[in-house]
C-alpha positions as CSV (number, residue, x, y, z in Angstrom):
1,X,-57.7,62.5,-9.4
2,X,-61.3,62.1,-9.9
3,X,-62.6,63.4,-7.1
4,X,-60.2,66.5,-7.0
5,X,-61.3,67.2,-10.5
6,X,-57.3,67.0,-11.8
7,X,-55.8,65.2,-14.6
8,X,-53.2,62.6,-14.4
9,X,-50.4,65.2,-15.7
10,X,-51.1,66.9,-12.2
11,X,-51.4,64.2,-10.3
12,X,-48.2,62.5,-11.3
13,X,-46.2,66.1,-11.0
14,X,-47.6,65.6,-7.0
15,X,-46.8,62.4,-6.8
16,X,-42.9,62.5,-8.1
17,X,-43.2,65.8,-5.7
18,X,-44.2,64.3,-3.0
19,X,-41.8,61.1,-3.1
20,X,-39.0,63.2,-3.5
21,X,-39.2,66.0,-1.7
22,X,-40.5,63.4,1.6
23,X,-37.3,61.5,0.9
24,X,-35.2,64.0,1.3
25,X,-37.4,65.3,4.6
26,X,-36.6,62.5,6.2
27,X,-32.6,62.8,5.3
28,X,-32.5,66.1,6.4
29,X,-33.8,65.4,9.5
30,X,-31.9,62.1,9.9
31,X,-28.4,64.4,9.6
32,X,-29.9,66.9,12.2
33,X,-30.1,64.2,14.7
34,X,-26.8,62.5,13.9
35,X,-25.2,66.1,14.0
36,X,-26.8,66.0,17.4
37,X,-25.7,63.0,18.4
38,X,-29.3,61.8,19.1
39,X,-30.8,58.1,18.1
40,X,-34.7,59.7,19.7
41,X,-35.9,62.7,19.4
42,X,-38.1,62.2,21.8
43,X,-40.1,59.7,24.2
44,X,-43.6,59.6,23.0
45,X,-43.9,57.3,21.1
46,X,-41.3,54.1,22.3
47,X,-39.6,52.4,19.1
48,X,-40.3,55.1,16.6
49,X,-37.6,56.7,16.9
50,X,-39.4,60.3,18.3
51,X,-42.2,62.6,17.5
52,X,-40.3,64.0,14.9
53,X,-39.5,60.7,12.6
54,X,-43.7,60.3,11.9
55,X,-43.5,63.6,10.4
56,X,-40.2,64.5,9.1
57,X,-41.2,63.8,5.6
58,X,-43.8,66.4,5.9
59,X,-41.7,68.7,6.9
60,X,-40.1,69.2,2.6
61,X,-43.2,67.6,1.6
62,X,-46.1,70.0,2.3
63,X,-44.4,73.1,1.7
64,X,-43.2,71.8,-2.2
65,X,-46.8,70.7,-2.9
66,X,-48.2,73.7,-1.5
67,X,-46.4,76.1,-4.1
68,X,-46.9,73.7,-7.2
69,X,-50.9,73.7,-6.1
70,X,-50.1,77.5,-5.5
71,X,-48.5,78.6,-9.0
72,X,-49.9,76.0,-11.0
73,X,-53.3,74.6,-10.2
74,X,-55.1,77.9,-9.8
């Protein structure tokens, strides 16, 4: 919080934000793959289940923190 100058109000809005919007990330993209009847979605990476389960959290994640940082921390 410090070093991006924010308060804790902001940083615990990100946080919760974050968490939850990651969790569900990964669910969505766990159902995908079941839809598909696929355990990998890919090769890559052996044991981890795919390129796509590093960053499926990311994929809710960066878009909800990008419009809180958008509409409220201009």
């Amino acid at each position: 919080a410090w070093s991006l100058n924010l308060n804790i109000l902001h940083i615990s809005i990100l946080t919760t934000i974050i968490t939850v919007a990651g969790t569900f990330g990964d669910l969505f993209e766990s159902k995908l793959k079941r839809m598909a009847d696929v355990k990998d979605s890919g090769s890559f990476m052996p044991g981890h289940g795919g390129f796509l389960d590093r960053f499926d959290s990311l994929l809710f994640a960066v878009p909800a923190v990008w419009l809180y940082v958008y509409f409220f921390l201009k």
